[in-house]
C-alpha positions in Angstrom: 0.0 0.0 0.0 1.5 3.3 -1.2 0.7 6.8 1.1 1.6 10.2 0.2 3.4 12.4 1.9 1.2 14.1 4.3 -1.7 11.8 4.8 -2.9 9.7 7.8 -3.5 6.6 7.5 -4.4 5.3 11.0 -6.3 7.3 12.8 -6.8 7.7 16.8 -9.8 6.3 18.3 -10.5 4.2 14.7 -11.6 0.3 15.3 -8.2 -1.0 15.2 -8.9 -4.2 12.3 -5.5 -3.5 10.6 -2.5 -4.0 11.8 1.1 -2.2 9.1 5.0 -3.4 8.6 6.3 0.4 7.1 8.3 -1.3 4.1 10.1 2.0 2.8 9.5 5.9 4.3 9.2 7.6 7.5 5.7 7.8 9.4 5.0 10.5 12.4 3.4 8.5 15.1 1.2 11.1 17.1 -1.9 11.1 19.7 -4.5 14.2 20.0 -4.7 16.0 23.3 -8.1 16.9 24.4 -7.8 20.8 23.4 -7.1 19.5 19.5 -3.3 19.7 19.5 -0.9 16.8 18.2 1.7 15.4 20.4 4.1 13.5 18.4 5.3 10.5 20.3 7.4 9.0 18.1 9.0 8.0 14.5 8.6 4.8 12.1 10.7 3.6 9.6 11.1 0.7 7.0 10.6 -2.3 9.0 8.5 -1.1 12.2 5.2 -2.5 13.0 2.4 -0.1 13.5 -0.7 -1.0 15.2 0.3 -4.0 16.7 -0.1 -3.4 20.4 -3.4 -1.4 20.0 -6.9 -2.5 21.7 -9.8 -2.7 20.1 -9.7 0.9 18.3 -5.9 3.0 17.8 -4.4 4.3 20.5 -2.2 6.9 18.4 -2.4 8.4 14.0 -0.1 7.8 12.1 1.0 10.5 9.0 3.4 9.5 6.4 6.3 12.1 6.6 7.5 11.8 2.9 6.1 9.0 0.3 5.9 5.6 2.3 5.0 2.0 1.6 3.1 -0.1 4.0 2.3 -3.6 4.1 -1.4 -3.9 5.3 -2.5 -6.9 7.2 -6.1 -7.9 9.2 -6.1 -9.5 12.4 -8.4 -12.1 11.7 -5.5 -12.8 8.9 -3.2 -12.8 11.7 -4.5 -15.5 13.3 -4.3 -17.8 10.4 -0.7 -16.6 9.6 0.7 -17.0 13.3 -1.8 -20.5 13.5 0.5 -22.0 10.4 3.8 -20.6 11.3 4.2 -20.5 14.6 7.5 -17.9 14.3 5.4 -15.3 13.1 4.2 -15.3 16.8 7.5 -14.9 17.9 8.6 -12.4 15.9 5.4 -10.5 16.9 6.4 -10.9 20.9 9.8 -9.3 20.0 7.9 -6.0 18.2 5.8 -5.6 21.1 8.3 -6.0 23.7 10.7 -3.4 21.6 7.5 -1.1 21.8 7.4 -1.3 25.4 11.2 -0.3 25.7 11.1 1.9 23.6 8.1 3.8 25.5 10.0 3.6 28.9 13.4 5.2 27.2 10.9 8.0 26.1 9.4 8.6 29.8 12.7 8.7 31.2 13.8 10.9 28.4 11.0 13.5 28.6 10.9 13.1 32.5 14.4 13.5 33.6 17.1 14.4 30.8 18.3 18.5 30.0 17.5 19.6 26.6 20.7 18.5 25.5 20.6 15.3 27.1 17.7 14.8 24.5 19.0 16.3 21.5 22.2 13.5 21.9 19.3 10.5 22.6 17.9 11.8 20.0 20.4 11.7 17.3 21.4 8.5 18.7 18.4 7.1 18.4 18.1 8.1 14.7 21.3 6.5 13.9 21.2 3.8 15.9 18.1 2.9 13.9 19.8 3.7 10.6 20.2 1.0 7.8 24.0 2.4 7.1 25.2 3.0 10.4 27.0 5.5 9.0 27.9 8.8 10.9 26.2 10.7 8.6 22.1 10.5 9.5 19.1 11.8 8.0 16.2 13.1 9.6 12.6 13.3 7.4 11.2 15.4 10.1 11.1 19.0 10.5 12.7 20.8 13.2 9.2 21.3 15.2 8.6 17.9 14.5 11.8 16.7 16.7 10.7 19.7 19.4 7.2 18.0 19.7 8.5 14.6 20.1 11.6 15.8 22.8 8.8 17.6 24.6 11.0 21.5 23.9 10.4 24.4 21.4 11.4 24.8 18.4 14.0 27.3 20.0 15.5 25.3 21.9 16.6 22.8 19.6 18.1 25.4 17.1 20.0 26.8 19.6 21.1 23.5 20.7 22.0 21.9 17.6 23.9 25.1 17.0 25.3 24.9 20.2 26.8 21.0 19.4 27.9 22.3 16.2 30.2 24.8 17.9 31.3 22.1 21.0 32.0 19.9 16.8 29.9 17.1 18.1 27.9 17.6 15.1 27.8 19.1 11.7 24.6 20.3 10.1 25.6 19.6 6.4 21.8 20.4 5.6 18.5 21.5 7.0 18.0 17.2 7.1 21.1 16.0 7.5 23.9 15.8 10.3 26.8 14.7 10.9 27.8 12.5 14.1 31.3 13.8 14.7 32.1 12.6 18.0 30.0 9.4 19.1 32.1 8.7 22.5 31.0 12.5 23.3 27.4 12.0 22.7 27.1 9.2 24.4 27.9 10.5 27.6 25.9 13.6 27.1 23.0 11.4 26.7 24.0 9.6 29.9 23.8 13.1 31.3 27.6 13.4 31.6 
């Protein structure tokens, strides 16, 4: 299934029937607080699960951030897929159990770590989760997009992407793209060191 950039295609409070694997693209995961604004809670990329973990209708929408392909499955077809192999099951446990860390990493990120302590989790996150692993990481969202989801303004994270530009932790090489210069260093900033 093909989305364009721009367009939800789970929506909160929906009867959750489907379940996705994002196959290629970036997807902004994001809830709706009760006064209409979107919190952004976190990112998907080519091989995440989306849906998987939800109730009976989603918990969270999903927008495609730039052109994505999805694979679309139902859960009644779910049952027969994990019914005649048994891995899939497995496999399933693992995605939901990486969901659940990777919620607790973002509590303890918004709850207890300095703006820069979440800019450096941040950046490591994204290239942790790269494909390349190279230094060099790209990020489909927009600068208010990565202040919504680190729970800052949009200030704030100019100034302190600037800021680890100057310290040459980073280089911004364009408006989406950076480069990690020192790992060690941002390691232990995101330790809060």
């Amino acid at each position: 299934m093909a989305v364009m950039a721009g367009k939800t295609f789970i929506q909160e409070g929906e009867p959750a029937s489907d379940f996705f694997i994002v196959t290629s693209g970036h997807v902004k995961i994001f809830a709706l607080m009760p006064d209409g604004r979107r919190q952004i809670t976190g990112f998907a990329q080519s091989g995440d699960f989306l849906g998987l973990a939800s109730g009976s209708t989603y918990g969270f929408s999903a927008e495609a951030l730039g052109p994505v392909s999805l694979c679309r499955f139902s859960r009644t077809g779910l049952n027969i897929l994990k019914r005649e192999f048994p891995d899939i099951e497995h496999r399933l446990m693992e995605e939901a159990s990486r969901e659940l860390v990777q919620a607790q990493k973002r509590m303890l990120l918004l709850g207890r770590k300095t703006a820069r302590e979440r800019l450096a989790s941040f950046l490591l996150e994204q290239h942790h989760r790269s494909s390349t692993k190279e230094i060099v990481i790209h990020l489909p969202m927009s600068r208010t997009g990565i202040a919504d989801y680190l729970g800052l303004t949009i200030e704030t994270v100019s100034r302190t992407l600037n800021a680890l530009q100057r310290e040459k932790l980073i280089a911004i090489t364009q408006v989406t793209q950076i480069t990690l210069l020192s790992l060690p260093a941002l390691e232990t900033l995101a330790r809060g060191g």
